[in-house]
N, C-alpha and C positions, 0 to 999 in steps of 0.2 A: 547405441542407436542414435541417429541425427535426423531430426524433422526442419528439409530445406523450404525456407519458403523466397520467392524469388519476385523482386519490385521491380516494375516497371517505372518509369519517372511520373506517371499519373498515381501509383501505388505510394510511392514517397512522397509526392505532394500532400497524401490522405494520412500521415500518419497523425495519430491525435492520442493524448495522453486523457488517464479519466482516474478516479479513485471508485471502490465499489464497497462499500459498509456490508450488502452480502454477503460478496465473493470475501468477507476476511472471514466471517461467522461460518461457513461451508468451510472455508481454509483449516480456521480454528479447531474445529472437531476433530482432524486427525492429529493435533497437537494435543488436545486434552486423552484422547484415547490410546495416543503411544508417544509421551514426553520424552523418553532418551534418543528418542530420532531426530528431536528438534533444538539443539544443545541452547540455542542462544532464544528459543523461547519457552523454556521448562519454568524457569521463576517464574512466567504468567502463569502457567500449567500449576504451579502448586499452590499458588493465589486462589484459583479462580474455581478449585474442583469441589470446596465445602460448600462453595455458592450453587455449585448443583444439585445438588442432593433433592433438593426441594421443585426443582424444575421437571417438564413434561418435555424432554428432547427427544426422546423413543425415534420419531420416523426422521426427525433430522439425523442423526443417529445413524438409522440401517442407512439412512442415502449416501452416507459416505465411510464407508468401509476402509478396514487398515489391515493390509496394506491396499491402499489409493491407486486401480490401475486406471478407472476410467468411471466419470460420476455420470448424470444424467445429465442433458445441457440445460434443461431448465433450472438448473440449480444453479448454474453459470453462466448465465446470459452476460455479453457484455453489455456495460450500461450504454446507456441510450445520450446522454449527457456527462458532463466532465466532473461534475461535483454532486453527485447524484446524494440524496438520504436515504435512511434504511424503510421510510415509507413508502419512495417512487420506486424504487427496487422491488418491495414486495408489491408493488400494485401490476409490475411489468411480469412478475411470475405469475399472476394470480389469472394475466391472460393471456399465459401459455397454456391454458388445459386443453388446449385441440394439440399440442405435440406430446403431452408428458407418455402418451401410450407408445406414440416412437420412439422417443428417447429414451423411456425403460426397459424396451425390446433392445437396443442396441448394449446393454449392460450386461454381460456374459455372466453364469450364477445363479444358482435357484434367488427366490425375492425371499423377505418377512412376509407373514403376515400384513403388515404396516402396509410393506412398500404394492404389495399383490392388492390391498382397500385400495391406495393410492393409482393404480391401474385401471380398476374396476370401476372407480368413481372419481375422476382428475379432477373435477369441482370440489366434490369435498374433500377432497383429499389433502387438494393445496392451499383451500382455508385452515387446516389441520396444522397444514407446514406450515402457515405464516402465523398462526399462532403461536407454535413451538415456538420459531428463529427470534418473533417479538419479547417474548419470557429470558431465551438464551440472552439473548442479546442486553436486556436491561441487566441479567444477572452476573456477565461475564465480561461484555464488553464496553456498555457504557460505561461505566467507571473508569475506563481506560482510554476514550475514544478521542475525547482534544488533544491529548498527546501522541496518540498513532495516525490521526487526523494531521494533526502539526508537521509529523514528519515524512508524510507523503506529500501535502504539497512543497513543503521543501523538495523533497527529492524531483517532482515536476518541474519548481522553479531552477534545479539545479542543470538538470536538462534540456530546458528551456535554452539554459545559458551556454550551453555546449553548441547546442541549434547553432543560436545565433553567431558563436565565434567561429564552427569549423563545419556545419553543415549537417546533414543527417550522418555523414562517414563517423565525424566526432562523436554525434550522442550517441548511436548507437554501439561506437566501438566498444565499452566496456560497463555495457548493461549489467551482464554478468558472466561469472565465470564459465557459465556453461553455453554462451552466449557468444557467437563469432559472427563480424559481418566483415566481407567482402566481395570486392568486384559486383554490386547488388544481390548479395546473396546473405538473407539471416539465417545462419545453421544455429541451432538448439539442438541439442546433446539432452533426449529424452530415455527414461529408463522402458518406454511401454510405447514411442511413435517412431516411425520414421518415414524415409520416402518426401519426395517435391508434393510440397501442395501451393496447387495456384493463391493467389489473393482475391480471385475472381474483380478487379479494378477499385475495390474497399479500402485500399490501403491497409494499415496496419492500427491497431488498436493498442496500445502499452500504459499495463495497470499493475504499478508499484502494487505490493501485495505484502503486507508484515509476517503474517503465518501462512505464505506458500514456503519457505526457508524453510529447509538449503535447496529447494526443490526449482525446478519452474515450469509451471503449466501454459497449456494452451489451447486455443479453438480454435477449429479451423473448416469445422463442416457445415453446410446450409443448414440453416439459414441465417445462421449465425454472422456477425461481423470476426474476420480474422483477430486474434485477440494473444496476445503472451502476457501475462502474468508473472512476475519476476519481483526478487526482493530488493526492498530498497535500502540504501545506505545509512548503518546508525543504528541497526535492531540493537545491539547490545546495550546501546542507552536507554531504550527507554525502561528499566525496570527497574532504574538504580535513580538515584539525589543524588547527581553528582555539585560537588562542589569543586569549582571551576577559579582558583585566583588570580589573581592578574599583576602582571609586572608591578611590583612597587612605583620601579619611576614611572608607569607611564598613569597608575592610581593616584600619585603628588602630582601629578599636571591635571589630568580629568576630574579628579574626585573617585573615590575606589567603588561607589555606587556603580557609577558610569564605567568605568573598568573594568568591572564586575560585568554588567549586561556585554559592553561588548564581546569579552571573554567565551560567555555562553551562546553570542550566538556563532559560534562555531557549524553551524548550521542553520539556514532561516527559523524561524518561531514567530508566533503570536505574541501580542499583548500578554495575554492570559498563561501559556505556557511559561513566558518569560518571568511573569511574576510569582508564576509555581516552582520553578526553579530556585530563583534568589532570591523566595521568601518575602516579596514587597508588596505591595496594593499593586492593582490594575493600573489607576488613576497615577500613584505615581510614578510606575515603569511607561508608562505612555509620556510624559511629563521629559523624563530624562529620554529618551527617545527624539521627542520632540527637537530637543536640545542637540542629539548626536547628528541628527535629518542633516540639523542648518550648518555645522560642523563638517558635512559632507562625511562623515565615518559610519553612516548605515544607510539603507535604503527601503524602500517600501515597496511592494507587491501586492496588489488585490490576487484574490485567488478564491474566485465564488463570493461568499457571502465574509470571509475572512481577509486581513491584511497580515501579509507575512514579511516580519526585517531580514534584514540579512547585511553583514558587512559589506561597506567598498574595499576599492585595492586599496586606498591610503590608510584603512584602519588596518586591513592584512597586512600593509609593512609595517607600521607602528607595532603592531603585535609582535612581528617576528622579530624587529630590531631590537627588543625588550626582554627577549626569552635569555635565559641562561645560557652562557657560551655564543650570544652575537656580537657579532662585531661590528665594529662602524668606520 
């Protein structure tokens, strides 16, 4: 099945990138409730399910069913801003209770209990939920969240950089696999949509997502902002310490510190990430960093309240000309 949606050039003008700390926690639940569907995110899955035991996720729970044809929108609003936290998110749910009774009516399926309270009384109901998601979320996902945090807005910045060299044609050509754009036309390859749905002049909404994988969701009905939901680049890293070496000679020239950092950032990261990685203080991976800036062999990105590096093309040749079997 293939859901077309079809940009006008005011529609591409509007496309805008966002991360959503909900939309992973809603994602996440059918990854905890059926891990061999999720192959490259089961080690969080087996991480993370002793830390349940003790939590109150019941109606977050029924609201998203496995298998996942179709959730409620208010569970899936898209965000409203690009770097949104998991408290402006619940505050944007908490005043959607004048739709939660349409948006549960559009859900095909007898309800729980839970979810039939949550019909009957959308006020408390969703205070109910925003209790639950704040418990899941300190228990499951915080611990995880500067590093899946880190590599979304990589993945933005990485897009960003596509924009700017080839246009929206380039970023969006290889979103994803299930993901096709041409002649202004973004087809997605869904197991449960299809059929043109307009953009209504909104343009496009794209929200890297860790635990929508292998999958990719979307919104697309009023009042909603048009919205896909796709995985970003790099989930298999983050569940692992990788250790990352770096060319001997080009460690005798920089110092194997610095060789090291550049090494890992094989993808943008943080400060903090980067020191999580290589094992260093904050103070001094920012230090050597500092040093790489003026060097010209990395760069800097704000991104919300975060600064993300990322190599230049002169560290990416250094890199390459160093690896085993280059030549020169």
């Amino acid at each position: 099945m293939t859901l077309d949606l079809a940009f006008t050039a005011h529609d591409i003008a509007n496309i805008r990138f966002a991360i959503s700390p909900f939309g992973e926690v809603v994602s996440s639940v059918r990854v905890v409730k059926d891990p061999s569907a999720h192959p490259l995110l089961r080690p969080w899955a087996e991480q993370v399910r002793r830390r349940l035991r003790d939590v109150d996720w019941r109606l977050l729970s029924d609201l998203v069913p496995v298998p996942t044809i179709k959730i409620a929108g208010f569970t899936c609003t898209p965000p409203s801003t690009s770097m949104p936290d998991l408290e402006l998110e619940l505050a944007t749910m908490r005043g959607a209770a004048a739709r939660v009774r349409s948006d549960l009516d559009e859900i095909p399926g007898p309800r729980t209990k839970r979810v039939q309270a949550l019909h009957d009384d959308p006020e408390k109901g969703l205070e109910r939920l925003a209790v639950e998601v704040e418990s899941y979320w300190q228990a499951v996902m915080a611990p995880f969240w500067p590093r899946i945090r880190s590599l979304l807005e990589g993945e933005i910045l990485y897009r960003a950089k596509l924009l700017a060299e080839g246009g929206a044609q380039r970023m969006l050509a290889d979103l994803d696999d299930a993901i096709t754009w041409e002649d202004g036309l973004l087809r997605v390859r869904h197991r449960h949509a299809s059929g043109a749905r307009p953009l209504r002049g909104l343009g496009l909404l794209l929200v890297p997502c860790v635990f929508v994988s292998p999958r990719v969701a979307s919104v697309t009905t009023p009042p909603y902002q048009p919205t896909v939901r796709y995985a970003p680049r790099g989930i298999a890293t983050l569940w692992e310490r990788r250790e990352l070496e770096p060319p001997e000679a080009l460690a005798a020239v920089l110092g194997r510190t610095r060789a090291r950092l550049l090494a890992e950032l094989d993808r943008p990261a943080s400060t903090r990430e980067l020191a999580h990685r290589a094992g260093l203080s904050e103070p001094g991976v920012n230090q050597h960093l500092t040093a790489l800036r003026r060097a010209g062999l990395c760069s800097a990105h704000r991104t919300g309240r975060y600064v993300l590096y990322a190599r230049t093309a002169i560290a990416e040749a250094l890199l390459e000309s160093h690896l085993p079997g280059a030549h020169g």
